[in-house]
C-alpha positions as CSV (number, residue, x, y, z in Angstrom):
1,X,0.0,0.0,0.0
2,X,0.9,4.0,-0.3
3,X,2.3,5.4,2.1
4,X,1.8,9.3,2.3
5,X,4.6,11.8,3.8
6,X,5.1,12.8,7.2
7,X,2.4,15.5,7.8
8,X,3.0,19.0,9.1
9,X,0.4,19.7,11.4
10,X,-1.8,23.0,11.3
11,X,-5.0,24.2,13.0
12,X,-8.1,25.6,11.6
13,X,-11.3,26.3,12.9
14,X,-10.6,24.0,16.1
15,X,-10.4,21.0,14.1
16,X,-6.6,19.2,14.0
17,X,-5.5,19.0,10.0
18,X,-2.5,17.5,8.7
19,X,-0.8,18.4,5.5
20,X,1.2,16.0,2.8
21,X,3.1,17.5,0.0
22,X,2.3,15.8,-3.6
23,X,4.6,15.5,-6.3
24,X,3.0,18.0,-8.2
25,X,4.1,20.4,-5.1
26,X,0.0,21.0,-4.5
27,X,-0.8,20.9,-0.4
28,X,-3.1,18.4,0.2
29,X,-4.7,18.3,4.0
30,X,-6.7,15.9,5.7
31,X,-8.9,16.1,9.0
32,X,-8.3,14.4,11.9
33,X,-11.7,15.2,13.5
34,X,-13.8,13.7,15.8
35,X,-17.4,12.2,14.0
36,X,-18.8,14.3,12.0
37,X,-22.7,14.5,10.0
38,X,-21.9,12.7,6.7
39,X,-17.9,12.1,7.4
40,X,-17.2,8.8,5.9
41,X,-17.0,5.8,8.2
42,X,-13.4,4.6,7.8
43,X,-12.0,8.2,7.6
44,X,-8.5,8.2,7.2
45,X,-8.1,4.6,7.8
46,X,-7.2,3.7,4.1
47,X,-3.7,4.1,3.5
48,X,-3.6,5.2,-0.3
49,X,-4.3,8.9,0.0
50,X,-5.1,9.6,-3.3
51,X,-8.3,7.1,-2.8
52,X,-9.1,8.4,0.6
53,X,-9.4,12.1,-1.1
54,X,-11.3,11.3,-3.9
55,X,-14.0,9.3,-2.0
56,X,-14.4,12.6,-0.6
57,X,-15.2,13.8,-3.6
58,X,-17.5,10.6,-4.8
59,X,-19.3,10.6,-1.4
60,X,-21.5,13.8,-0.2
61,X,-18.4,15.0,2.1
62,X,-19.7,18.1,4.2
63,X,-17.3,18.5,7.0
64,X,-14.4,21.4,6.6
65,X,-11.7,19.1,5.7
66,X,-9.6,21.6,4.6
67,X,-8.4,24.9,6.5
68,X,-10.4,28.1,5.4
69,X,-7.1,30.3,5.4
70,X,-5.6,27.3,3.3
71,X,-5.6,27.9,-0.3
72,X,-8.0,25.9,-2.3
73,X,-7.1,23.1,-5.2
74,X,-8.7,21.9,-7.1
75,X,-8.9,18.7,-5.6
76,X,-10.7,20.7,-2.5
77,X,-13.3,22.6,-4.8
78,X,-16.9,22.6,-3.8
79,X,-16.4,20.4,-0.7
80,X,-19.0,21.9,1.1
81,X,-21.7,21.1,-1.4
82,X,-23.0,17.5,-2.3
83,X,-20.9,15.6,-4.6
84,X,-21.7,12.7,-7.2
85,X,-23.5,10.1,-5.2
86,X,-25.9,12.3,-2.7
87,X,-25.9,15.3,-5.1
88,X,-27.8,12.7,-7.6
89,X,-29.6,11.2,-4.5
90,X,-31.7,8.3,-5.1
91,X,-33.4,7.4,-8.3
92,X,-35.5,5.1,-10.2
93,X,-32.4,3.5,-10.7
94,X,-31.9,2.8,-7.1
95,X,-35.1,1.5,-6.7
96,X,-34.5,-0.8,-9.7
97,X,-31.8,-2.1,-7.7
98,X,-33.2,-2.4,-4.5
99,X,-35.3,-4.7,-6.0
100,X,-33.3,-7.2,-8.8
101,X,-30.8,-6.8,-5.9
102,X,-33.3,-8.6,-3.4
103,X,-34.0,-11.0,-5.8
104,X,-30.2,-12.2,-4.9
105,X,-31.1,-12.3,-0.9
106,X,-34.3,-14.2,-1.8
107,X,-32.5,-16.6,-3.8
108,X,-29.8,-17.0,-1.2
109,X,-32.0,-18.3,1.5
110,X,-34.4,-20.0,-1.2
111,X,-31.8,-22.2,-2.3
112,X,-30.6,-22.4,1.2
113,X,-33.5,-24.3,2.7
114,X,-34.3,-26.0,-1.0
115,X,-31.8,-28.7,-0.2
116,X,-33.0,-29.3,3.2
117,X,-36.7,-29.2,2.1
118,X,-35.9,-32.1,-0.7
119,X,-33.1,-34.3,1.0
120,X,-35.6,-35.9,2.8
121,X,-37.7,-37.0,0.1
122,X,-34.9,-37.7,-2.4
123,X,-33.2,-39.6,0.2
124,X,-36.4,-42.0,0.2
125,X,-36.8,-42.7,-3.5
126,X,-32.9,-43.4,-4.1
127,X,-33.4,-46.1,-1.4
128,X,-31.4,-44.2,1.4
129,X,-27.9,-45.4,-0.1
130,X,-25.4,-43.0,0.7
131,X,-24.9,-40.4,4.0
132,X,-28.2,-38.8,4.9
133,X,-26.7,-35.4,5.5
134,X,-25.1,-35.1,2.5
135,X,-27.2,-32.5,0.6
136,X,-26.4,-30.3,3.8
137,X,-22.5,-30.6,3.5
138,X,-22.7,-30.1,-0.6
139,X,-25.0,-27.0,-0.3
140,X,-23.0,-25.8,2.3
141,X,-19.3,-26.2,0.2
142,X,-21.1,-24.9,-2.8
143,X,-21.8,-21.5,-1.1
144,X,-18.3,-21.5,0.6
145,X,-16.8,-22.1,-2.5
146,X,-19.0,-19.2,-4.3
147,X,-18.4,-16.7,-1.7
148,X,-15.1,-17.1,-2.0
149,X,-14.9,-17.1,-5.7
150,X,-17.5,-14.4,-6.3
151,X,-16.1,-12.6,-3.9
152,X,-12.3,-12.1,-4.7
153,X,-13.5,-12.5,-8.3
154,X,-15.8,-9.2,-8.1
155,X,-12.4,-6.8,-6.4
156,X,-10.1,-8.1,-9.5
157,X,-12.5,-8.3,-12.7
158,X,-15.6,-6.0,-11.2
159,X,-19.3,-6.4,-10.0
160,X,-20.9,-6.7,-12.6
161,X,-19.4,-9.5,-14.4
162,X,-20.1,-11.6,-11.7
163,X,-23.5,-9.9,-10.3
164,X,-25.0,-10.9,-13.9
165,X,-23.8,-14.5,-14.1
166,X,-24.3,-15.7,-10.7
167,X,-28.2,-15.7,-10.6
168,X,-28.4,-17.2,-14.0
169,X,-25.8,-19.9,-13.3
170,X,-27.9,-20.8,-10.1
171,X,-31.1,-21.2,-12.0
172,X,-30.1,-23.3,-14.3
173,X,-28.4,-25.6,-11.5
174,X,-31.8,-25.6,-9.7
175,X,-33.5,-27.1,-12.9
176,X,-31.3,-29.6,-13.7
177,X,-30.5,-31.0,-10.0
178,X,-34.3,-31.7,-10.6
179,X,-33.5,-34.2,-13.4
180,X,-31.0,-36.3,-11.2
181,X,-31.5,-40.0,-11.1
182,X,-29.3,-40.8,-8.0
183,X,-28.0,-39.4,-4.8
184,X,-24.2,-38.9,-5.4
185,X,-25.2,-36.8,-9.1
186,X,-28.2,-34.7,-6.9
187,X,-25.2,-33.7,-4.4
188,X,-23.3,-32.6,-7.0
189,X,-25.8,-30.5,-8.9
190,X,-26.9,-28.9,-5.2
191,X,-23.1,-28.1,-4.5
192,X,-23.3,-25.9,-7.9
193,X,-26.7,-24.5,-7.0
194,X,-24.9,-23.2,-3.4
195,X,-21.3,-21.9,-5.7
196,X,-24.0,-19.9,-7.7
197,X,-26.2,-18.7,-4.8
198,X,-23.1,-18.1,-2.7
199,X,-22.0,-15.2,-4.9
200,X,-25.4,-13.7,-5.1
201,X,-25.2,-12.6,-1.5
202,X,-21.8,-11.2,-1.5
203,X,-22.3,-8.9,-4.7
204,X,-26.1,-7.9,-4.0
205,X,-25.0,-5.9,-0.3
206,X,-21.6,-4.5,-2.5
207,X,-23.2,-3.4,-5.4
208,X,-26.1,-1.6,-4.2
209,X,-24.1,-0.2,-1.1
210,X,-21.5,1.3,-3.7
211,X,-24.6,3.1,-5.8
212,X,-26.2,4.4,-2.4
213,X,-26.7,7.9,-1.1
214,X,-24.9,8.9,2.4
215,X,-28.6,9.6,4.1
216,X,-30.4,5.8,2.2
217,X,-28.0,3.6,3.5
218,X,-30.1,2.3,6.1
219,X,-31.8,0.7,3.3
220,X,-29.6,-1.6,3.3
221,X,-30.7,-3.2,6.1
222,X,-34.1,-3.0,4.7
223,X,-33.2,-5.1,1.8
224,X,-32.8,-8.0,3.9
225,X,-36.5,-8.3,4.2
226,X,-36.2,-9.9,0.8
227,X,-34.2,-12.9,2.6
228,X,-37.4,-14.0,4.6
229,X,-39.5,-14.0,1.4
230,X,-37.0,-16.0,-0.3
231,X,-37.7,-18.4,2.6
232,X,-41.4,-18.2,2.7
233,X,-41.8,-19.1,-1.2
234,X,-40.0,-22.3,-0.4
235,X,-42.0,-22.7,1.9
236,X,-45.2,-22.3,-0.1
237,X,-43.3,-24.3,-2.5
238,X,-42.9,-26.7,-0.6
239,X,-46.6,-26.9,0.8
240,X,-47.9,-27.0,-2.8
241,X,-45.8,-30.0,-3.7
242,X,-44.9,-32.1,-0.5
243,X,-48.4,-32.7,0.7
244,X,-50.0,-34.2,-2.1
245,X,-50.1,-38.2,-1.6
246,X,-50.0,-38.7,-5.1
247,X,-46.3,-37.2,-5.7
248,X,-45.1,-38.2,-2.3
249,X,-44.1,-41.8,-1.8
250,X,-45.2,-43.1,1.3
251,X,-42.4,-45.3,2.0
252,X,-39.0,-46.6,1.0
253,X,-40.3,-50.0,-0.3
254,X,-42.8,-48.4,-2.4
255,X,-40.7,-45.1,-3.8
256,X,-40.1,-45.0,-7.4
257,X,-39.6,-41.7,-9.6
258,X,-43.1,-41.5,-11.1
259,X,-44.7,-41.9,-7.4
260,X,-42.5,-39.2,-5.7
261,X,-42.3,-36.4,-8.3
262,X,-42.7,-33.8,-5.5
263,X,-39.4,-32.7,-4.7
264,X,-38.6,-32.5,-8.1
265,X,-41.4,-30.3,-8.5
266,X,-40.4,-27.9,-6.0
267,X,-37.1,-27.9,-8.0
268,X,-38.1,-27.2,-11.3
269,X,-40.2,-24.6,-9.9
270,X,-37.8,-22.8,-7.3
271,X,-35.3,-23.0,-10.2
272,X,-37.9,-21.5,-13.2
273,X,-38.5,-18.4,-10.8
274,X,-34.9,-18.0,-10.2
275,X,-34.2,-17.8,-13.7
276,X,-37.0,-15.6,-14.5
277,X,-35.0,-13.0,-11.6
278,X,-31.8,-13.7,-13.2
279,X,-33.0,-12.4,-16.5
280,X,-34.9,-9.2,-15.6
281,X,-31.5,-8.8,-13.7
282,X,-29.9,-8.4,-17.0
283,X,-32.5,-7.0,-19.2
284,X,-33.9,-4.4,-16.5
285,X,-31.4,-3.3,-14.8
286,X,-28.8,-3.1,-17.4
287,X,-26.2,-2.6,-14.4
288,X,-22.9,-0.7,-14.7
289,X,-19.6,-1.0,-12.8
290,X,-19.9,0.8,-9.8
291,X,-18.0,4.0,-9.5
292,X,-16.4,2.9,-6.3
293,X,-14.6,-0.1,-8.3
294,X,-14.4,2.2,-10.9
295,X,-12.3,4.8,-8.1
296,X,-10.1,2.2,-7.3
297,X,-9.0,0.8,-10.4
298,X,-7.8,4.6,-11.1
299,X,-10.6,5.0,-13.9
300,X,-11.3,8.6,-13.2
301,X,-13.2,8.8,-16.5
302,X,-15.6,6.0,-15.9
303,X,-16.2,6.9,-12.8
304,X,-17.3,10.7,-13.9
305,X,-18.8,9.3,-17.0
306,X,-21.4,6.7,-14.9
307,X,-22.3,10.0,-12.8
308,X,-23.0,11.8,-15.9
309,X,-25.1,9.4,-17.3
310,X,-27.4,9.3,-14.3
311,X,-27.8,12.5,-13.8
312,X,-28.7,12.9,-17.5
313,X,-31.2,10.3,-17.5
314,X,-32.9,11.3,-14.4
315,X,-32.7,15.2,-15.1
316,X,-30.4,15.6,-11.6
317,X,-27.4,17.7,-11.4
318,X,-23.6,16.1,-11.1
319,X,-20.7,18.2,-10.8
320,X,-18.1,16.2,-10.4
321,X,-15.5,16.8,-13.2
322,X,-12.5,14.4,-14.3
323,X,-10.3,17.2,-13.3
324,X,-11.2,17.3,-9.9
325,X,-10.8,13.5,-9.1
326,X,-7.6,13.9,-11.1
327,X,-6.3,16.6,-9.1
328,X,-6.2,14.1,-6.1
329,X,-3.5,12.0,-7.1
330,X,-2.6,8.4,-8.8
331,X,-4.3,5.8,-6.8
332,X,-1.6,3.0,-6.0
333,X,-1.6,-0.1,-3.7
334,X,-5.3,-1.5,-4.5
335,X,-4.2,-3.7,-7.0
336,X,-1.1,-5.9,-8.1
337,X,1.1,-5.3,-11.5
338,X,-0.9,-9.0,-12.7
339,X,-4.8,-9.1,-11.2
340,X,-4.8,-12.4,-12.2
341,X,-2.3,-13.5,-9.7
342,X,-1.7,-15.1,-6.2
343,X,-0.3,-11.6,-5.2
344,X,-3.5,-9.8,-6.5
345,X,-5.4,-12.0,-3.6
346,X,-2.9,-11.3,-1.0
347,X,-3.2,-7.7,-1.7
348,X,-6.8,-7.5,-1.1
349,X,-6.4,-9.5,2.3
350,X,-3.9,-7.2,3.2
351,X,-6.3,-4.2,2.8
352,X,-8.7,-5.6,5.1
353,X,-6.2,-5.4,7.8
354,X,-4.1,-2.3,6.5
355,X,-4.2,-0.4,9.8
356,X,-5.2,-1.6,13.5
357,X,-8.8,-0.2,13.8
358,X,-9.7,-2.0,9.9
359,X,-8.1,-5.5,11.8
360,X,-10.1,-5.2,14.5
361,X,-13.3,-4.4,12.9
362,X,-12.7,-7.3,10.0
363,X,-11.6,-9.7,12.9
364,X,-14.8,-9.3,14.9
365,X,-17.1,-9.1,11.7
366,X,-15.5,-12.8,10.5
367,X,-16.0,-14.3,14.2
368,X,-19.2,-13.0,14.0
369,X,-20.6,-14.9,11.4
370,X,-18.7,-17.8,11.8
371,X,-20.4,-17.7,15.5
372,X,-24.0,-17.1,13.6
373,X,-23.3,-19.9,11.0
374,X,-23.1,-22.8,14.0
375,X,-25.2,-21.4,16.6
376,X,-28.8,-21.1,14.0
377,X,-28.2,-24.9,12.3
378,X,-27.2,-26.5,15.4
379,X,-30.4,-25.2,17.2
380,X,-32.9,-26.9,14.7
381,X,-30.5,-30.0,14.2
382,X,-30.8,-30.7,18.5
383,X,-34.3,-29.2,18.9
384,X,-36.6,-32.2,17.5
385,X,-35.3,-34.6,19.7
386,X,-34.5,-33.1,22.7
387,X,-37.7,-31.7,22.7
388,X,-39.3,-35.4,21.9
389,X,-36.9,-36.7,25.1
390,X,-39.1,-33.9,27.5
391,X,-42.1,-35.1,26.3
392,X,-43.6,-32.4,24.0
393,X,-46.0,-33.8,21.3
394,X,-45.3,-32.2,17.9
395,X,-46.6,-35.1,16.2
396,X,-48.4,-32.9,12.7
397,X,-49.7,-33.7,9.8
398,X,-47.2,-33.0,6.4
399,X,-50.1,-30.5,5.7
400,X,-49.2,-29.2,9.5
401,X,-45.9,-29.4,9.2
402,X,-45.2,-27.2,5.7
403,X,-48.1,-24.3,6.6
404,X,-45.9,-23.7,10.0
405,X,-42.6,-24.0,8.0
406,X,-44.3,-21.5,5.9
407,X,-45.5,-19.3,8.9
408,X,-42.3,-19.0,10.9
409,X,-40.5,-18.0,7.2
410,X,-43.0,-15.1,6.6
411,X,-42.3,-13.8,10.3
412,X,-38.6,-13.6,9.2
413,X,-39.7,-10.9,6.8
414,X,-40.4,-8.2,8.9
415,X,-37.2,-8.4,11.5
416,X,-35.4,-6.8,8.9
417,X,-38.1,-4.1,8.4
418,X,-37.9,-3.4,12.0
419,X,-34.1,-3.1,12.0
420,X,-34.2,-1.0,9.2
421,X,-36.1,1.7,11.5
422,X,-34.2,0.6,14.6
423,X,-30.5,1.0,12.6
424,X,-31.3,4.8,11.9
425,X,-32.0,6.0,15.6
426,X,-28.7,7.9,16.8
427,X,-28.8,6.3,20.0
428,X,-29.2,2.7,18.8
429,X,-27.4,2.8,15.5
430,X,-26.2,-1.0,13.8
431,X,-23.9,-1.9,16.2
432,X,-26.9,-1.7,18.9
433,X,-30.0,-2.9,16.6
434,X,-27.5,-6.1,16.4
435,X,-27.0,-5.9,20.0
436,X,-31.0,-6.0,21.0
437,X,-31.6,-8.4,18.1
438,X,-29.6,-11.0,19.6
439,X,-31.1,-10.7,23.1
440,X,-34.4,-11.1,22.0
441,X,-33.2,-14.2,20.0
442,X,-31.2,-16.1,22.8
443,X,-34.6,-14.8,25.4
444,X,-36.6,-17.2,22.9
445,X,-34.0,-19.9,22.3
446,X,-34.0,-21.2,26.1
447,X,-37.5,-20.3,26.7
448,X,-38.3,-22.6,23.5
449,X,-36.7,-25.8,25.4
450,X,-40.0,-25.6,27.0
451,X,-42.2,-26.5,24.4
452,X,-44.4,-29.0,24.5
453,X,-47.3,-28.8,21.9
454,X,-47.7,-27.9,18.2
455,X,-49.0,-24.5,18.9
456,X,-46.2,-23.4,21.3
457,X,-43.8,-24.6,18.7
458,X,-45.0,-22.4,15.5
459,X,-45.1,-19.4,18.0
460,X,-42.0,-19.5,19.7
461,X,-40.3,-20.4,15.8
462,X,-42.4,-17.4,14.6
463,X,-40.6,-15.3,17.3
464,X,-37.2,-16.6,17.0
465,X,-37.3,-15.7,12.7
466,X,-38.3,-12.1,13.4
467,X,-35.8,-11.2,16.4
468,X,-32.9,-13.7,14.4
469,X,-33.6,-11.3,11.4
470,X,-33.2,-8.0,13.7
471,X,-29.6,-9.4,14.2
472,X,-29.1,-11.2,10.6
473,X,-30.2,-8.3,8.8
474,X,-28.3,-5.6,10.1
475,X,-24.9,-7.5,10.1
476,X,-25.5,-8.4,6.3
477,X,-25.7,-4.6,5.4
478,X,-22.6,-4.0,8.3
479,X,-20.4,-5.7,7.0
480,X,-20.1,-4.4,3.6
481,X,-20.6,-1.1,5.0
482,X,-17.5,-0.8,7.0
483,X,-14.9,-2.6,4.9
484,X,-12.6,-0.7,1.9
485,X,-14.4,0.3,-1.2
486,X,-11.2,-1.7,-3.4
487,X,-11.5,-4.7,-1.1
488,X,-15.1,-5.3,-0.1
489,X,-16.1,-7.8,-2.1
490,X,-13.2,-10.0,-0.8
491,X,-13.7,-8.9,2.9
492,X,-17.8,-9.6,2.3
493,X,-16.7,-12.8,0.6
494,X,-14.5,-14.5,3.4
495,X,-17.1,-13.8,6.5
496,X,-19.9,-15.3,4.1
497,X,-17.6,-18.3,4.1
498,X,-17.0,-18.2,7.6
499,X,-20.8,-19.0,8.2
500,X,-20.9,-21.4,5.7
501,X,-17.6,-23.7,7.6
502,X,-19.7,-23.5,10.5
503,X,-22.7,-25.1,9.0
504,X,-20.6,-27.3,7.5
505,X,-20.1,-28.4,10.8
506,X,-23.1,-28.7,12.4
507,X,-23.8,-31.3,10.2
508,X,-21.2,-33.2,10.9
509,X,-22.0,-32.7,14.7
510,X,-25.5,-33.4,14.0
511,X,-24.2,-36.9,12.9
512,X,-22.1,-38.2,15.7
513,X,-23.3,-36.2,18.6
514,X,-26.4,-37.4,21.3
515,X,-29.2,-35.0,19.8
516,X,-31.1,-35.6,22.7
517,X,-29.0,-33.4,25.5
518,X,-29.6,-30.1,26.5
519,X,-26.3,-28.9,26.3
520,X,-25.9,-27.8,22.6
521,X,-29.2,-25.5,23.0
522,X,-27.5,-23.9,25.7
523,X,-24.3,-23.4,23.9
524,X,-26.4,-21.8,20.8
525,X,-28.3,-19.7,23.2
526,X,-24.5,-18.5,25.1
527,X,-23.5,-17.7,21.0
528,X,-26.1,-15.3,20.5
529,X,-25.3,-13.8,23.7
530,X,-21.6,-13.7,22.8
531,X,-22.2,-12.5,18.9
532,X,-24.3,-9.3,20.4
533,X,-21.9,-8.3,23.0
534,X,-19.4,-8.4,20.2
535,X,-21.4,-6.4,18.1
536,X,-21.3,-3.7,20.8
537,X,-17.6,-3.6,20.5
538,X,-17.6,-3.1,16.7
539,X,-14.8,-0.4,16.0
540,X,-17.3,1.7,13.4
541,X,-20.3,2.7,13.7
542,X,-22.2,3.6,10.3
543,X,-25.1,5.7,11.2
544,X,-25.0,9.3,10.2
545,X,-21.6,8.4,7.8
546,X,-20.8,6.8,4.5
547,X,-19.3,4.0,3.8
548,X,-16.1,4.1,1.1
């Protein structure tokens, strides 16, 4: 990474400032103030200077970052005014997005729950040969793998490569895993569903985050309201297709294909409406790199050139000039000489801990969701039977059985609506919202060991979707909040992995460990508890700044 020359320090207005010479002999000054309205969240954390000044100049950057006695450059012009992203402020393309976006967070945790809704069934009619959590562990390394990909993939050759072929690879993976005449080929075909879908979730928070106005980023927590209908439509799904008698099999000794056509149902549904997404995400949307990529990549041009056509199209008024960004400096130290190289990755995990406070914050966000990813699976893999060991009689009918499914997945829609609202109250902020959402949650998890009826089970699994969604919700739009514009996707990437180790995990426990003890509930419930004191302790807080 840059590194910029020792600053001479000088005082204006009662606000600290330090000064760097530039090559071209220009003064370029910096604040080292306190939080600010509308200062962006990492501040001077990012080490290439040149990047840190012009995301000034792409953000809406209203604090006095420059002393008044100090004479102006061009860099410096008009910083008291909006600039690019809030001077346009939110348009019908942002709604657009907000949208095609969430089709990528309903996918997500529709594809997520499609191979646990079919395993069962499938496992019947290929006469229960193989392991029986095996759809678990391939959805699960299909999504590691994807995030991973995806997300290194989208900081070296851009968004919106891989935000267009994501979707579309998924769908077609949904349809054909349908077609699959044994077990080991079904695993297969559900691994590439998860490698599709676990791209979709890293680039729909980046992209739409990188497009957002300073005061609308709280809608990014919003957006993961479309994650709880992407659950309830399997479930519906699944209700439509799992209940009939004559596509469901009733037992092994009696399953053949054209008696249990059910599950493949759901698939070649679930995978016709995920393909019908991925192509109004292409044909609607028409996305363009985002300007932040753009920024980083040193494309000054493109950058000013996406503005312009916004502002054009939706009669709003841009003033950002190639001049200005130019007058900031060469960007240097986001990428390596060869992007398509083993040092390219190591520079984008090196910009996720390029100063102290960016460690800490991309430390605690990774434990995070590798916490969340084996404290939610590991609750509903111990649940059944330890709740069957106390006694409790939750002995429904399929019909039963997939219209609760479908109930407790429509309550997770509206956790994130409420954390939306919750995110943008100063005193609470995302870093609190998280805080209270995982109280709530771990409140419900150990009172739920006390069920011991049907009805007491659908409302304490209503309760536990909308407060896990409080927490869920908010850290999905956190974490690509507070990472570096040039490595985000990478940084977004790795925790999504995290999560999905740990559930690769919980199947495996859920294998060899006594499902009947109370212990792992406890242990889940302790996580929560743990993962929202952490979130307390988060280095940056978004609200009332922008992200880079």
């Amino acid at each position: 990474m840059a590194t910029s020359p020792a600053p001479e320090k000088v005082e204006s207005n009662g606000h600290e400032q330090h000064e760097t010479k530039s090559g071209a002999g220009s003064v370029q000054a910096v604040s080292r103030t306190t939080t600010h309205d509308g200062e962006d969240i990492l501040g001077l954390q990012d080490l290439d200077p040149a990047l840190n000044r012009k995301m000034h100049l792409v953000n809406n950057v209203r604090t006095a970052m420059f002393p008044v006695h100090h004479p102006m450059w061009s860099c410096a012009n008009n910083l008291d005014s909006r600039q690019a992203i809030d001077e346009i402020g939110w348009t019908p393309y942002h709604t657009k997005l907000f949208i095609l976006n969430g089709f990528g967070y309903a996918v997500d945790s529709l594809v997520l729950l499609l191979q646990g809704v079919i395993a069962g069934p499938a496992f019947r009619e290929f006469g229960q040969h193989g392991y029986d959590n095996a759809m678990t562990i391939a959805g699960y390394v299909g999504m590691l793998i994807g995030a991973l990909f995806w997300g290194l993939g989208a900081d070296i050759i851009g968004r919106r490569f891989a935000f267009n072929v994501s979707l579309l690879l998924c769908s077609v993976s949904v349809i054909i895993a349908g077609a699959m005449p044994n077990w080991p080929s079904l695993g297969l075909w559900i691994a590439l569903i998860g490698f599709g879908a676990g791209g979709n979730l890293v680039l729909d928070t980046t992209v739409f985050l990188e497009y957002l106005p300073g005061n609308k980023q709280w809608v990014l927590t919003l957006m993961a309201g479309w994650w709880g209908l992407g659950q309830a439509v399997t479930g519906f799904v699944a209700w439509g297709f799992l209940v009939p008698e004559k596509w469901n099999c009733p037992s092994v000794e009696a399953c053949t294909r054209q008696n249990n056509m059910g599950w493949r149902y759901v698939m070649f549904t679930s995978g016709a409406l995920v393909f019908v997404m991925s192509i109004l995400r292409v044909t609607v949307i028409r996305l363009r790199e985002t300007p932040k990529y753009l920024l980083a990549l040193g494309e000054d041009a493109q950058v000013v050139e996406t503005f312009q056509f916004l502002a054009s199209k939706y009669n709003r008024h841009c003033s950002l000039t190639v001049d200005k960004l130019d007058a900031c400096g060469v960007v240097l130290g986001t990428h390596s000489k060869n992007r398509f190289s083993f040092a390219e990755t190591l520079v984008h995990l090196r910009g996720l801990f390029s100063t102290p406070k960016i460690a800490l914050s991309t430390s605690l966000i990774w434990v995070s969701w590798a916490m969340m990813g084996l404290a939610y699976p590991l609750f509903y893999v111990f649940l059944p039977s330890y709740l069957a060991s106390r006694g409790a009689n939750l002995d429904v009918s399929p019909f039963e059985t997939w219209r609760n499914y479908t109930l407790t997945n429509i309550s997770s829609i509206f956790g994130p609506l409420l954390a939306g609202w919750m995110c943008n109250i100063p005193f609470l902020g995302r870093r609190y919202t998280m805080l209270i959402g995982t109280l709530m949650t771990a409140a419900f998890f150990f009172a739920y060991t006390s069920v011991r009826n049907g009805a007491q089970d659908v409302g304490f699994s209503c309760s536990i979707a909308f407060c896990l969604n409080i927490y869920y919700g908010t850290l999905y739009a956190y974490t690509p909040e507070v990472l570096p514009s040039a490595h985000r996707a990478t940084g977004n990437g790795v925790a999504v992995a995290c999560n999905r180790v740990m559930g690769i995990l919980s199947a495996v426990i859920a294998t060899v460990s006594n499902t009947s003890t109370s212990a792992p509930l406890y242990i889940c419930g302790a996580l929560l508890v743990a993962m929202g004191v952490l979130s307390a302790f988060f280095p940056f807080e978004p609200y009332g700044r922008r992200s880079s």
